[in-house]
C-alpha positions as a Python dict, from the first residue, in 0.01 Angstrom:
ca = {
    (1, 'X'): (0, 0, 0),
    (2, 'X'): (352, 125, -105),
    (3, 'X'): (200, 358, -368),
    (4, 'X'): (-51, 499, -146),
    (5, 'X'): (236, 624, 94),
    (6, 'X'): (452, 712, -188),
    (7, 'X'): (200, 884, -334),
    (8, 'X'): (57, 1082, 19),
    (9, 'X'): (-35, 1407, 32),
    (10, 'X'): (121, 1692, 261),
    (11, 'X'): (-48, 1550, 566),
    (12, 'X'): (101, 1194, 509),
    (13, 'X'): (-84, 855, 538),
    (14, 'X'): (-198, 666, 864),
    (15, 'X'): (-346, 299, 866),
    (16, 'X'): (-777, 306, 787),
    (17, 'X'): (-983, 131, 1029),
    (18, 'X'): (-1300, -62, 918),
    (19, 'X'): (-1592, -217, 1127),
    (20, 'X'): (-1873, -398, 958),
    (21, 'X'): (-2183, -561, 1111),
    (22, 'X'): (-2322, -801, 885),
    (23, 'X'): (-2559, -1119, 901),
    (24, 'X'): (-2629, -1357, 583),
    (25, 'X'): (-2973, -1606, 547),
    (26, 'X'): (-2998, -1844, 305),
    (27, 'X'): (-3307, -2073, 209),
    (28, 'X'): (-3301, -2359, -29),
    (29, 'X'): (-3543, -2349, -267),
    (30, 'X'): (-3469, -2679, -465),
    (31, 'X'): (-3215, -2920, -460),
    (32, 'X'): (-3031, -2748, -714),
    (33, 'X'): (-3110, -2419, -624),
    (34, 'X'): (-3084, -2141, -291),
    (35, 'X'): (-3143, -1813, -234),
    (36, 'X'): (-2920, -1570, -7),
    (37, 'X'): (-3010, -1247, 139),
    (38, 'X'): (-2729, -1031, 297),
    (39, 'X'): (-2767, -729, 515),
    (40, 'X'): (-2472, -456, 636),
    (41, 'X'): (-2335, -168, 776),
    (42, 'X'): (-1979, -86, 715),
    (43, 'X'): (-1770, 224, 906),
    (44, 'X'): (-1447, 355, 816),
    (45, 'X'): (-1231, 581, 986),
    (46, 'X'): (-988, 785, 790),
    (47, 'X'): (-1021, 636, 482),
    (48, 'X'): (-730, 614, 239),
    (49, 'X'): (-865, 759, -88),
    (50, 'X'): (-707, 889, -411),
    (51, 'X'): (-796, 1254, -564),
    (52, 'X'): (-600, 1499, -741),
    (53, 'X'): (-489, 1873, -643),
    (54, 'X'): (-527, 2246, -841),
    (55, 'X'): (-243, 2125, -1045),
    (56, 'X'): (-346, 1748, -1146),
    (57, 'X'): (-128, 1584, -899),
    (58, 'X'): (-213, 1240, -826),
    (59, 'X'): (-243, 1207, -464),
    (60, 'X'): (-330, 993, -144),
    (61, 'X'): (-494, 1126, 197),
    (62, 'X'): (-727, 1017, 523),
    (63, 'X'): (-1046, 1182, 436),
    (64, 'X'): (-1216, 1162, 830),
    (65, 'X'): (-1478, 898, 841),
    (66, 'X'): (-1704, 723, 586),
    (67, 'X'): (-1979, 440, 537),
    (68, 'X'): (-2277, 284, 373),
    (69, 'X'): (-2505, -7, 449),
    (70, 'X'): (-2742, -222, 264),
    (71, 'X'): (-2833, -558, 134),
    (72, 'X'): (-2785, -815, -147),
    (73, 'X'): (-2978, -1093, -308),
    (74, 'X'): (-2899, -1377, -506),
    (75, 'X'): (-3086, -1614, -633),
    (76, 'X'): (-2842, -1947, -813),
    (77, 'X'): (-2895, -2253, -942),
    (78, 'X'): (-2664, -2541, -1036),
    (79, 'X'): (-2744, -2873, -1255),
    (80, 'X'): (-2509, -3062, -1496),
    (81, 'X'): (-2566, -2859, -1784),
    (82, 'X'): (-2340, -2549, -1557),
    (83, 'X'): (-2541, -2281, -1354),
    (84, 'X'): (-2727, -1928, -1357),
    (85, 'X'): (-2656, -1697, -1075),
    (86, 'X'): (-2842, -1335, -1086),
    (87, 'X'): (-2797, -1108, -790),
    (88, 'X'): (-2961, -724, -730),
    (89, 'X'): (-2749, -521, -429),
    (90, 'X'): (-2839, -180, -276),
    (91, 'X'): (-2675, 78, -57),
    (92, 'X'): (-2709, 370, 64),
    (93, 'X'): (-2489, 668, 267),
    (94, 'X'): (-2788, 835, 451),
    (95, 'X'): (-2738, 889, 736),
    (96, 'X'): (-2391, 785, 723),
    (97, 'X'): (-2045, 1037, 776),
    (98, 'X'): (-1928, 1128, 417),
    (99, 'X'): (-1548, 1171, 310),
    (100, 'X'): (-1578, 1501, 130),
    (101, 'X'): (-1480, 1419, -200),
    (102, 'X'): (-1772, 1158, -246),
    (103, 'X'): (-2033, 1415, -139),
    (104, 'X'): (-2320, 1470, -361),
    (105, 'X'): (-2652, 1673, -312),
    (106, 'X'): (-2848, 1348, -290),
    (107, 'X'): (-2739, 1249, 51),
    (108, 'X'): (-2800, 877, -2),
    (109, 'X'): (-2533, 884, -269),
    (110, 'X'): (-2137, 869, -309),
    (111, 'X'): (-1972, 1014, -589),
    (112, 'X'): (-1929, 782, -855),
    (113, 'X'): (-2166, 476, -745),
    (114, 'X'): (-2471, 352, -821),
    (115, 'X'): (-2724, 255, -535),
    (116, 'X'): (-2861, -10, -786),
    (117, 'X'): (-2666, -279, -906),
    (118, 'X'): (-2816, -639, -1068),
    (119, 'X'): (-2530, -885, -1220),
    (120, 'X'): (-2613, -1212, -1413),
    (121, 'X'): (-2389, -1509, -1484),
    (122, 'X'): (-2406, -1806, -1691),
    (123, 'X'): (-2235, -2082, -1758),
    (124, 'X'): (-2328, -2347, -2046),
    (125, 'X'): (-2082, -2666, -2036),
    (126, 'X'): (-2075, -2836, -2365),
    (127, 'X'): (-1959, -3157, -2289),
    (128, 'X'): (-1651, -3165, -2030),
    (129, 'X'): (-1409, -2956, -2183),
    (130, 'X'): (-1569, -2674, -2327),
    (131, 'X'): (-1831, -2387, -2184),
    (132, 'X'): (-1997, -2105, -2317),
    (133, 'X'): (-2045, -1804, -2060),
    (134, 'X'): (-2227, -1498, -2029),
    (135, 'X'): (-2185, -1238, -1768),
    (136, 'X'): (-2407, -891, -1775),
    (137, 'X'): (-2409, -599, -1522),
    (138, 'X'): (-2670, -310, -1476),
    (139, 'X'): (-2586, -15, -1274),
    (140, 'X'): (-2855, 253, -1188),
    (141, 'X'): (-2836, 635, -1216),
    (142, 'X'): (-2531, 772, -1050),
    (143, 'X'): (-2317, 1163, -982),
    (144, 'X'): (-2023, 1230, -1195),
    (145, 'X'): (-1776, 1536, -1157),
    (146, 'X'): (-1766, 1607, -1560),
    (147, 'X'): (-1641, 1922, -1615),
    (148, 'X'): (-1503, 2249, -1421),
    (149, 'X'): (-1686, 2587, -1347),
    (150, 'X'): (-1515, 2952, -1494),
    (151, 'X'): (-1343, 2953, -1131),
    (152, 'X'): (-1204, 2593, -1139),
    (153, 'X'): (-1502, 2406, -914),
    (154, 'X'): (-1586, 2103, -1007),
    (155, 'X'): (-1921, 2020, -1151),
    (156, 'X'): (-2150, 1718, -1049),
    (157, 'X'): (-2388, 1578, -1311),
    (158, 'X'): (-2627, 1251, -1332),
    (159, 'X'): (-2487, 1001, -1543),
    (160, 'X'): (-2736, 762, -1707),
    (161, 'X'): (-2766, 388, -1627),
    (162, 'X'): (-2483, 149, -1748),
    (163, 'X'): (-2512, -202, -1905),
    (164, 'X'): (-2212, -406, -1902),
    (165, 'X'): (-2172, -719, -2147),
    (166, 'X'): (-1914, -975, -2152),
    (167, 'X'): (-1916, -1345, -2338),
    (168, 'X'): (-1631, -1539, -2371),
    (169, 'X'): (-1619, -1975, -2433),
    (170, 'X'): (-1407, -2174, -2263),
    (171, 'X'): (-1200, -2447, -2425),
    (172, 'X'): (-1004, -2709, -2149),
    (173, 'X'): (-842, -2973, -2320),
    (174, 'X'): (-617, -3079, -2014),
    (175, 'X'): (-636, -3010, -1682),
    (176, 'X'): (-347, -2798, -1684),
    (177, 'X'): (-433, -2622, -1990),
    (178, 'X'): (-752, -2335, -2059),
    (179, 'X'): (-792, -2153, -2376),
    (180, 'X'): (-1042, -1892, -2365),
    (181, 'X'): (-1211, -1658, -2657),
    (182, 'X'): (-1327, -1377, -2530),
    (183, 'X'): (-1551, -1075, -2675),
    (184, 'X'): (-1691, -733, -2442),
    (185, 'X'): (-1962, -520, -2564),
    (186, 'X'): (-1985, -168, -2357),
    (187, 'X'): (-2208, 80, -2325),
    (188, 'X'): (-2119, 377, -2119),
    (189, 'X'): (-2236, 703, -2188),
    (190, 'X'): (-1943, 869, -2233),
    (191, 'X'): (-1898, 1262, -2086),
    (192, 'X'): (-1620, 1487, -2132),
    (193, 'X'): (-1424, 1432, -1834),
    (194, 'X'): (-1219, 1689, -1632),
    (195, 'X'): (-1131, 1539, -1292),
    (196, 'X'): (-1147, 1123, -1203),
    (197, 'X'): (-1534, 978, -1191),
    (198, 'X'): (-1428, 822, -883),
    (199, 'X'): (-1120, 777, -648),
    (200, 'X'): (-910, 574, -876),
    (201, 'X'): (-636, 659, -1151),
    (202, 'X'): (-672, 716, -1488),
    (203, 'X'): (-484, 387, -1551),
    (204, 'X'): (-771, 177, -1366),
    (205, 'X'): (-1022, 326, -1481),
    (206, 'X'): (-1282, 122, -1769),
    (207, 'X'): (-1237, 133, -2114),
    (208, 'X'): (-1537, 169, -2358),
    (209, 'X'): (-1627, 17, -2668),
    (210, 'X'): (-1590, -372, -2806),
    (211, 'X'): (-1280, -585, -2745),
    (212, 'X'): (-1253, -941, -2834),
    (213, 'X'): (-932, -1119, -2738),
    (214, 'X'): (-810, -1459, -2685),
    (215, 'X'): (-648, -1639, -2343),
    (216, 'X'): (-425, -1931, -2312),
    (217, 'X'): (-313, -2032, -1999),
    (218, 'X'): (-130, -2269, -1817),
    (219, 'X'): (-265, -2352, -1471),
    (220, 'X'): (-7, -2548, -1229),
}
């Protein structure tokens, strides 16, 4: 993107080249119901990836060659009343060339991400214009650079699990119209954090706590 090559380091930015190998099954349990399974291996070669420098500078660089691979699940069902879709994914790096900033001493690991990851969605309709919905998220165990050393290393630590929470209803009283009450519940533990959890600016990075807002749109 333009702000990753505005934003390059000393050694500039060249294009990132991905190959993944992946194959998908899927079995229908019910009429109203299926279950997918989803295996891959992805490979990239000089990845693009943010950090920051000795003096906080936000930067962009090729960091050699990366990958994971692993598998998903999901299990969904669909009937008039709306639909419930819950879904458990796994990877792993073993094995696997690691861009040095997402090293970690467990070697199936990158820095920042869980290995374990189970979402659930579901949607209620109440009649044809309104739906209640629930989404949750559970992430495993995962490595965090929280603080600095007396010499200015940074210092890896386990971060507990997360559980993610979101509920919002849905109100659609023309087709061009959606209103839509929303309220988040987070809980993150919450560290004292020196250097970026992961490879992404402050500015994208999640917000904790409980934040209940309201959506109107207009859809074309």
């Amino acid at each position: 993107s333009i702000e990753n090559i505005s934003g390059a380091d000393s050694n500039g930015i060249k294009p990132e080249f991905t190959q993944v190998a992946e194959i998908e099954l899927g079995y229908q349990v019910t009429r109203k119901s299926i279950l997918t399974l989803n295996f891959y291996d992805i490979v990239t070669r000089d990845p693009i990836l943010y950090y920051t420098d000795s003096l906080d500078n936000d930067l962009y660089g090729n960091f050699g060659s990366t990958g994971t691979m692993g598998t998903e699940a999901e299990y969904r069902i669909k009937d008039n009343w709306g639909h419930i879709a819950v879904n458990y994914a796994l990877y792993t790096a073993a094995g696997k060339d690691k861009a040095s900033i997402y090293e970690t001493e467990n070697e199936n690991s990158l820095l920042g991400f869980s290995n374990h990851r189970v979402n659930l969605n579901i949607c209620y309709l109440i009649g044809k214009k309104i739906s209640l919905n629930v989404t949750a998220s559970y992430y495993g165990k995962r490595m965090a650079v929280t603080s600095l050393d007396s010499i200015g290393n940074s210092v890896q630590e386990e971060l507990a699990p997360v559980f993610l929470l979101n509920f919002f209803a849905r109100y659609q009283p023309a087709r061009n119209i959606r209103t839509r009450l929303t309220g988040t519940e987070r809980e993150m533990p919450r560290p004292n954090i020196a250097r970026p959890i992961a490879s992404a600016p402050s500015s994208s990075r999640p917000s904790v706590g409980r934040r209940p807002k309201a959506i109107v749109s207009a859809l074309r």
